[in-house]
N, C-alpha and C positions, 0 to 999 in steps of 0.2 A: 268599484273604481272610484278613487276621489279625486272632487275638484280641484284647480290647479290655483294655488295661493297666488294672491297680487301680491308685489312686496313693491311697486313701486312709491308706496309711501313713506318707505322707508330711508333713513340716509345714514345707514349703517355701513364700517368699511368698505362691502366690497362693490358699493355705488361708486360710479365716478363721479368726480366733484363737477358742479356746474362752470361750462368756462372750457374754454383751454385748456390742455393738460399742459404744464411746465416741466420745459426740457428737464434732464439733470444735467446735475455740474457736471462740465466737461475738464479733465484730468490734464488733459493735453490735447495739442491743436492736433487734426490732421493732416498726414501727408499730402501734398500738394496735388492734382490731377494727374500729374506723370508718373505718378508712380515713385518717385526719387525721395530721399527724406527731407525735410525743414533744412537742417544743417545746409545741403548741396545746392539749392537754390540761395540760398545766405551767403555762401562760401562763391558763388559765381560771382557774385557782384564785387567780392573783395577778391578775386582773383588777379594774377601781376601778370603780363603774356607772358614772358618768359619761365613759367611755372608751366607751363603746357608744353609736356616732352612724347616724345613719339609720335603716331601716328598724327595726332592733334597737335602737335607742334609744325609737323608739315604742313598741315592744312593752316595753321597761321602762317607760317612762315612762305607758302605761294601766295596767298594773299596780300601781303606783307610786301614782295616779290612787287606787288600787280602795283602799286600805290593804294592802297589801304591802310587806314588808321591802325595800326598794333593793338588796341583795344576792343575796334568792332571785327579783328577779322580773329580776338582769339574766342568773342563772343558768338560769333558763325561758328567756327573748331566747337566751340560748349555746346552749340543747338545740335552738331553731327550726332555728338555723344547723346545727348539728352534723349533725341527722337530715336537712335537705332543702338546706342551702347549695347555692349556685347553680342551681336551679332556680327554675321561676314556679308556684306553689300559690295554689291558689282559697280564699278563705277566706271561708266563710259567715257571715250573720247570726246565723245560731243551728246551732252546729255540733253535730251529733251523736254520743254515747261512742266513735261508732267513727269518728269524723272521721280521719285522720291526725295533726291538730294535739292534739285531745285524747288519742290516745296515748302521744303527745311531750309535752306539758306539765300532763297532767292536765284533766279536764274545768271544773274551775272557774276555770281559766286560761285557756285555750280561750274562755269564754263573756267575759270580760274583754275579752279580744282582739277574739272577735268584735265587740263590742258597741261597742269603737275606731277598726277596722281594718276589722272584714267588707263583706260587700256584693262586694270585687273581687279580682281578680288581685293577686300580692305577688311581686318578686323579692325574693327568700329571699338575700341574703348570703353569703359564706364565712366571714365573721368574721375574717379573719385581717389585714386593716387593723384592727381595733377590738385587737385581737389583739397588734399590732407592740411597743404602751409597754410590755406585759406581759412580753414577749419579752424585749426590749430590758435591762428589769429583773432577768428571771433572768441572762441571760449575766453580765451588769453585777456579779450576787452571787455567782456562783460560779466569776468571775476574781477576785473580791475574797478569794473562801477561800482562793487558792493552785492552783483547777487549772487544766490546762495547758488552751491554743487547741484541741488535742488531744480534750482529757478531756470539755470543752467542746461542741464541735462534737458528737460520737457519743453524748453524755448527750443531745443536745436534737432529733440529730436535723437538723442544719444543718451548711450547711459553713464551712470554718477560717474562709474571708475575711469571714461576715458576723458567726461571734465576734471576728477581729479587728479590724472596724467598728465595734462595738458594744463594746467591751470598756473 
């Protein structure tokens, strides 16, 4: 049986280097915490209410109803979809602080809604048809600054062919 060679003297390949090891280049950003791509979170902010049709249009539009601002209440409608898109959620007449929905949009939002909507079952949306103009928008302006199909696609999160559709 033989001894077992030192090679810590060594600083050959498959040493690690002293220090820190340095990330690699990263390609593209990750998707945000929810799950949703770069684009839909970009596209919320430049969303127009009236671009919010169906289920999410009602929910702006009882809010709306209530005296709410048409911007925070299509931005309430975007947080329904964001937390439960494409699922079916029950939505009561008189929801309580610990509803689901009043987590997500605040209780006095919540009681609006119910008081519109409640009483049944709601398929919840993705949002990402209501989603598309907004989309469509960004690409649209930030081919218009100069960057590339490239710069494009990996900023938003999409690929080349539906910046170069849109562009």
């Amino acid at each position: 049986m033989s001894k077992p060679v030192n090679i810590d003297h060594l600083d050959g390949p498959g040493r690690p280097p002293d220090g820190p090891i340095p990330a690699p280049p990263r390609q593209a950003e990750r998707p945000a915490p929810s799950g949703r791509p770069r684009w839909w979170h970009l596209a919320r902010e430049q969303i127009q209410p009236h671009e919010l049709v169906g289920f999410l249009g009602r929910v702006r539009d009882a809010l709306v109803c209530e005296g709410w601002d048409e911007m925070e209440a299509a931005q309430r409608a975007l947080d329904l979809a964001e937390a439960f898109g494409g699922t079916k959620l029950f939505i009561p007449t008189l929801p309580d602080a610990a509803h689901p929905i009043a987590t997500v949009v605040g209780r006095e939002a919540a009681h609006v809604i119910a008081r519109h909507l409640g009483g049944s079952d709601q398929h919840i949306p993705t949002a990402e048809r209501d989603l598309y103009h907004a989309r469509r928008r960004l690409i649209r302006a930030r081919c218009a600054a100069g960057h590339s199909v490239r710069q494009v696609a990996l900023e938003l999160g999409i690929t080349e062919t539906i910046v170069r559709r849109y562009r």
